[in-house]
MIVO-878805 format. One record per atom (N, C-alpha, C, O): residue number from 0; residue in one letter; atom name; x, y, z. Coordinates in nm, 3 decimals. Example, Ala and Ser with C-alpha at 12.3 -4.5 7.8 and 13.67 -1.06 7.14 Angstrom:
# MIVO-878805
0,A,N,1.319,-0.569,0.780
0,A,CA,1.230,-0.450,0.780
0,A,C,1.320,-0.330,0.780
0,A,O,1.424,-0.332,0.846
1,S,N,1.285,-0.225,0.708
1,S,CA,1.367,-0.106,0.714
1,S,C,1.290,0.003,0.787
1,S,O,1.341,0.114,0.804
This chain:
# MIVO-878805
0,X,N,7.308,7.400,5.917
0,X,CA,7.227,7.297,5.975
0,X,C,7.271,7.277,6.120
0,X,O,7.388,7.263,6.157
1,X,N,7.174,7.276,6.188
1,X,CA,7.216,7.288,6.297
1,X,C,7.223,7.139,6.392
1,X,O,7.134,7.069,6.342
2,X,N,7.274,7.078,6.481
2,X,CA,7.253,6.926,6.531
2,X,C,7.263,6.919,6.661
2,X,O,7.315,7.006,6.730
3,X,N,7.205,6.800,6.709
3,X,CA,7.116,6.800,6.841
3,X,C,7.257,6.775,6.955
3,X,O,7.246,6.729,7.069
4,X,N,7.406,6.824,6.880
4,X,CA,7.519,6.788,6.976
4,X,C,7.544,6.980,7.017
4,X,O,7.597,7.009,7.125
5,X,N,7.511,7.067,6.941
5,X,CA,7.574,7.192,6.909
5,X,C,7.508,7.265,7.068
5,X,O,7.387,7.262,7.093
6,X,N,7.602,7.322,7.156
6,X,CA,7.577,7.372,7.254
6,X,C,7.556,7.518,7.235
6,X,O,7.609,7.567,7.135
7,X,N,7.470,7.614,7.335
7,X,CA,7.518,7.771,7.338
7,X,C,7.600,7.791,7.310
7,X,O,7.578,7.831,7.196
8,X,N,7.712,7.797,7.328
8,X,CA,7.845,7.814,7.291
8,X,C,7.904,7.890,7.138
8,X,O,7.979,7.980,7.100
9,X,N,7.830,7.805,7.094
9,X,CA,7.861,7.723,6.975
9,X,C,7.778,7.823,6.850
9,X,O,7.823,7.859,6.741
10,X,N,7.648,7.851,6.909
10,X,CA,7.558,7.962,6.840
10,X,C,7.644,8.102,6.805
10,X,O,7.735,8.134,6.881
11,X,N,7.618,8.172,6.707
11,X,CA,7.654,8.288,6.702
11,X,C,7.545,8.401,6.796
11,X,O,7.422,8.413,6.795
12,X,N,7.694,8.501,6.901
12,X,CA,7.592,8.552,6.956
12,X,C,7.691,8.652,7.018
12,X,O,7.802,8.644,7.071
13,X,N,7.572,8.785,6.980
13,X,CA,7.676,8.946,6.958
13,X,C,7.593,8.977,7.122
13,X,O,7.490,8.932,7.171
14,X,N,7.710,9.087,7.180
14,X,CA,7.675,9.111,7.295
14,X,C,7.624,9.251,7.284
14,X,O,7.694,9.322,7.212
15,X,N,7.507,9.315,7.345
15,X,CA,7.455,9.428,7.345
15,X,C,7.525,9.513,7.379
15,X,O,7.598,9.460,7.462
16,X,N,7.563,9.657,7.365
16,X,CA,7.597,9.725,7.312
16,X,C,7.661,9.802,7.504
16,X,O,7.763,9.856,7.546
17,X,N,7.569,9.773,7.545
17,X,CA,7.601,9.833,7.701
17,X,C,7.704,9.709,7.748
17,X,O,7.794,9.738,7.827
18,X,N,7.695,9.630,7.720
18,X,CA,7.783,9.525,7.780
18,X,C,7.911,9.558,7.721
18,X,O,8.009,9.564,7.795
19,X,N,7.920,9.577,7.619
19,X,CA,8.061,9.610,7.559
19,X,C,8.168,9.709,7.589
19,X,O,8.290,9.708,7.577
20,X,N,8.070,9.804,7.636
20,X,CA,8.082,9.952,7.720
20,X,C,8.153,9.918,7.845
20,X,O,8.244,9.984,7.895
21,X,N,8.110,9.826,7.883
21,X,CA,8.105,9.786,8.043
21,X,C,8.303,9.742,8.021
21,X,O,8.412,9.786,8.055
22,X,N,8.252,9.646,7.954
22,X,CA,8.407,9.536,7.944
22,X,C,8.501,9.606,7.894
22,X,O,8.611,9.606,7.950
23,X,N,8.475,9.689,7.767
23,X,CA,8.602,9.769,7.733
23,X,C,8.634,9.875,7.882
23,X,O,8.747,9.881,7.931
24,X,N,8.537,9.939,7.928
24,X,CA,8.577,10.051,8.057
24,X,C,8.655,9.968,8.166
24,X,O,8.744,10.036,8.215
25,X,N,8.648,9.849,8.216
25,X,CA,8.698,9.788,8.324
25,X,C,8.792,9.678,8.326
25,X,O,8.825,9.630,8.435
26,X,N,8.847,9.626,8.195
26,X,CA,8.936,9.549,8.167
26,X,C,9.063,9.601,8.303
26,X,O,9.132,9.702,8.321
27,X,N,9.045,9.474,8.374
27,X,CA,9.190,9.428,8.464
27,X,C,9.282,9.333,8.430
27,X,O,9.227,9.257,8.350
28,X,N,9.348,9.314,8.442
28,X,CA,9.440,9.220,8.422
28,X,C,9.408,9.100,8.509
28,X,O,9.414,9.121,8.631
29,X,N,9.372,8.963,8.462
29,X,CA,9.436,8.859,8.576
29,X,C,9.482,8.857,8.652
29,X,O,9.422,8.826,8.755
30,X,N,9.594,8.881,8.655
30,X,CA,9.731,8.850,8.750
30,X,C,9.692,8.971,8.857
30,X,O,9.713,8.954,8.977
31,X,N,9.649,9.061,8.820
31,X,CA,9.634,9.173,8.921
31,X,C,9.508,9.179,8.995
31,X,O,9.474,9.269,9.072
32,X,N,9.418,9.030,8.953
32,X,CA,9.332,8.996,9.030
32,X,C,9.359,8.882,9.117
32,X,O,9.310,8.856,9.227
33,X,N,9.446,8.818,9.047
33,X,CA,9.516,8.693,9.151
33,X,C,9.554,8.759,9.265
33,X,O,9.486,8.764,9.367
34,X,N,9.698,8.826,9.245
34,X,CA,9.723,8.918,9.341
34,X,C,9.648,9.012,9.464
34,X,O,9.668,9.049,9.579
35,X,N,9.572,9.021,9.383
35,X,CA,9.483,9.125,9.466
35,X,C,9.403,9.004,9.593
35,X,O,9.395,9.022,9.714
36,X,N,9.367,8.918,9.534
36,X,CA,9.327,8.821,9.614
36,X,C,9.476,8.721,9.732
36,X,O,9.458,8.681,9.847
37,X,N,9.559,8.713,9.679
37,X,CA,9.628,8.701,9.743
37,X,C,9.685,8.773,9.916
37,X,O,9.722,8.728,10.024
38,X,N,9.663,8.902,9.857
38,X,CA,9.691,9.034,9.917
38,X,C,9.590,9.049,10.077
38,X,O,9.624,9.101,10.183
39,X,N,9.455,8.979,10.041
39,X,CA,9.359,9.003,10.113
39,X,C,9.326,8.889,10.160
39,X,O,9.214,8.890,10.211
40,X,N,9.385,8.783,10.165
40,X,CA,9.402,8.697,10.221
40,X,C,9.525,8.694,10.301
40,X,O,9.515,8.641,10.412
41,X,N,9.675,8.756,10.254
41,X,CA,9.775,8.765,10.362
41,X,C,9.689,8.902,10.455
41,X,O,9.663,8.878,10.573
42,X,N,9.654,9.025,10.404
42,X,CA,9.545,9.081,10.531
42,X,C,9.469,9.045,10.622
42,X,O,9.473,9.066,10.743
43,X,N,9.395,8.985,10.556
43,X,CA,9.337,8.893,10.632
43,X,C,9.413,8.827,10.746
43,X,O,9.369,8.849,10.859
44,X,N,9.493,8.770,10.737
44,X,CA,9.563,8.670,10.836
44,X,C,9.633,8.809,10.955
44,X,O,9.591,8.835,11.068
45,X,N,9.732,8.865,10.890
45,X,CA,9.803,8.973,10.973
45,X,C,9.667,9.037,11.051
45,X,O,9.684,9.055,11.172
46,X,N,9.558,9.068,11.006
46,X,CA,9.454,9.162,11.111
46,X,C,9.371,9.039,11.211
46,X,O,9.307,9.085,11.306
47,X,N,9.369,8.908,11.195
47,X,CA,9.358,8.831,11.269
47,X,C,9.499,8.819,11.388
47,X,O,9.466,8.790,11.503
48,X,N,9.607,8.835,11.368
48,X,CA,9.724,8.820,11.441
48,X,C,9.718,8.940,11.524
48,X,O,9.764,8.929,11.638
49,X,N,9.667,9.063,11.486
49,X,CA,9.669,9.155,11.553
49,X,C,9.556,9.173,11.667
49,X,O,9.556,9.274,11.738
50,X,N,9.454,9.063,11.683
50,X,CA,9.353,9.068,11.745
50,X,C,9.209,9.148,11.662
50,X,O,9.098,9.159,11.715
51,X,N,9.235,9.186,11.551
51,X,CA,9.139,9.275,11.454
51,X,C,9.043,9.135,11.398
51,X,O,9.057,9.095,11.282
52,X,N,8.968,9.083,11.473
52,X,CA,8.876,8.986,11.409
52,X,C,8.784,9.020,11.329
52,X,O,8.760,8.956,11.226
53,X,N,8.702,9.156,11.377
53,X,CA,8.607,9.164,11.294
53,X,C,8.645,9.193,11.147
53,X,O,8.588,9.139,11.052
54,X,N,8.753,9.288,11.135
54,X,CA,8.826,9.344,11.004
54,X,C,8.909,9.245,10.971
54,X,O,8.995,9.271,10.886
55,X,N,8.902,9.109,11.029
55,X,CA,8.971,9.004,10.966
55,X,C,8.887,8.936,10.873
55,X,O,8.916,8.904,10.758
56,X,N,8.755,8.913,10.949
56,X,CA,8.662,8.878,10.824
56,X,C,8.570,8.994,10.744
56,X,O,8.470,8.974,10.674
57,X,N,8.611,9.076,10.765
57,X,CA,8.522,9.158,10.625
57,X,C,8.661,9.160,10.527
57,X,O,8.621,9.130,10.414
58,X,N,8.803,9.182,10.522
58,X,CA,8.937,9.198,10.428
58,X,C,8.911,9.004,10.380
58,X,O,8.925,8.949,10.271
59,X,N,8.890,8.975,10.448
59,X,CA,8.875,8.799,10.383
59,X,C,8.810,8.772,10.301
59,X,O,8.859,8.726,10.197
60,X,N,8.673,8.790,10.315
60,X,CA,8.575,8.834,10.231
60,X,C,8.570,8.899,10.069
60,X,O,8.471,8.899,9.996
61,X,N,8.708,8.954,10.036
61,X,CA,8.750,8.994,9.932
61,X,C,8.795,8.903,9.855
61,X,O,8.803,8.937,9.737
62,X,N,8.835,8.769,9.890
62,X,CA,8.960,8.692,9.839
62,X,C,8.845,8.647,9.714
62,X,O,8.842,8.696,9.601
63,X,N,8.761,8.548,9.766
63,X,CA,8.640,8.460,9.671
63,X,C,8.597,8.612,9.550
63,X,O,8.606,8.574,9.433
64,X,N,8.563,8.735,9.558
64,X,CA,8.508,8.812,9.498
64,X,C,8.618,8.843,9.336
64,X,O,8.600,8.858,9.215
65,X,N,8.708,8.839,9.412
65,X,CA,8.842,8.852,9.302
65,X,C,8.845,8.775,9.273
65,X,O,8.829,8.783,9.151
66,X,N,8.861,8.657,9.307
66,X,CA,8.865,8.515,9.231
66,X,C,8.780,8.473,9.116
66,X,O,8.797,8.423,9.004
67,X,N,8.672,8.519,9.197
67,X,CA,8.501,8.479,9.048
67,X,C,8.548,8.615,8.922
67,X,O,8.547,8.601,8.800
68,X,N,8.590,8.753,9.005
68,X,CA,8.625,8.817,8.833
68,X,C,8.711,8.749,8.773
68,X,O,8.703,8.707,8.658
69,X,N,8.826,8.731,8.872
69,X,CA,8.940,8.654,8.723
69,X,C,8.918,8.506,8.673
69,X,O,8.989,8.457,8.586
70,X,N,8.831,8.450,8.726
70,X,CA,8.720,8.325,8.663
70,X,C,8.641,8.394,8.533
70,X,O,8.650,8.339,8.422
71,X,N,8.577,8.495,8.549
71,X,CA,8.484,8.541,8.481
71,X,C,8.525,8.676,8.349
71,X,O,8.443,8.713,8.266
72,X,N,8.690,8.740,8.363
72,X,CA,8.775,8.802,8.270
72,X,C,8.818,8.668,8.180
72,X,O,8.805,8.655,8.058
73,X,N,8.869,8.581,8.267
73,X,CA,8.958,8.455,8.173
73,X,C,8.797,8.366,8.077
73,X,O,8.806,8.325,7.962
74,X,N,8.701,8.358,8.141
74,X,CA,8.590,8.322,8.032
74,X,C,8.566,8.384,7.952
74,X,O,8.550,8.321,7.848
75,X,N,8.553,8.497,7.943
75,X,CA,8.500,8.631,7.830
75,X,C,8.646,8.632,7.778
75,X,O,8.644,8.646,7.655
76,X,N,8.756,8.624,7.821
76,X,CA,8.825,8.644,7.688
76,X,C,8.815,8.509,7.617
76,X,O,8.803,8.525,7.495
77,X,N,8.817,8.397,7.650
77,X,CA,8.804,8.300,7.553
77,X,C,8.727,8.245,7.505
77,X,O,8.758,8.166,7.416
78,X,N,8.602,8.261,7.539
78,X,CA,8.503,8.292,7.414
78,X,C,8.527,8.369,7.323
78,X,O,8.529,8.327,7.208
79,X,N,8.551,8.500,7.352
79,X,CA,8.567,8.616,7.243
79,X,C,8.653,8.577,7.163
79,X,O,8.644,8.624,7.049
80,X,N,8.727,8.512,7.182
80,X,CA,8.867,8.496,7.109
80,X,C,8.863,8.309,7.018
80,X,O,8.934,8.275,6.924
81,X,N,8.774,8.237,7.080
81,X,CA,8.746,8.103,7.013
81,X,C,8.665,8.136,6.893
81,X,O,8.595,8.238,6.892
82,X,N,8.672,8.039,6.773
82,X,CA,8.646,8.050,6.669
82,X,C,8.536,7.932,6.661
82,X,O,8.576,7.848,6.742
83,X,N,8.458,7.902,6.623
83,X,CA,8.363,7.755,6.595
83,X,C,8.306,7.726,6.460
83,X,O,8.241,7.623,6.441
């Protein structure tokens, strides 16, 4: 029975078959996306110090991109892994 509190979430719901493909082939680690963002943000700064502006903001530009995967690895595993 279903009730008018029960979110998406909450539904049972299998992921298509290409998606699974996808996630098992590219599993990163967190931390090696933190890092990685870290990394390109201290780049960032050093190619600004060096007078490299333009290549200061395209290496910057990396930081937010890494951030939303390891936003978006740490959601998919805990869904996958929550029980309801």
């Amino acid at each position: 029975m279903k009730t008018s509190l029960e979110t998406p979430l909450q539904r049972d719901y299998v992921e298509g078959p290409i998606t699974e493909v996808i996630e098992k082939q590219t599993i990163v680690p967190t931390d090696a996306l933190l890092w990685a963002a870290g990394a390109s943000i201290l780049g960032s700064l050093t190619l600004r110090l060096l007078g490299r502006i333009h290549a200061s903001l395209f290496v910057g530009q990396w930081a937010p991109t890494f951030l939303l995967l390891a936003i978006y690895s740490k959601l998919a595993k805990s869904i996958k892994t929550e029980k309801f």
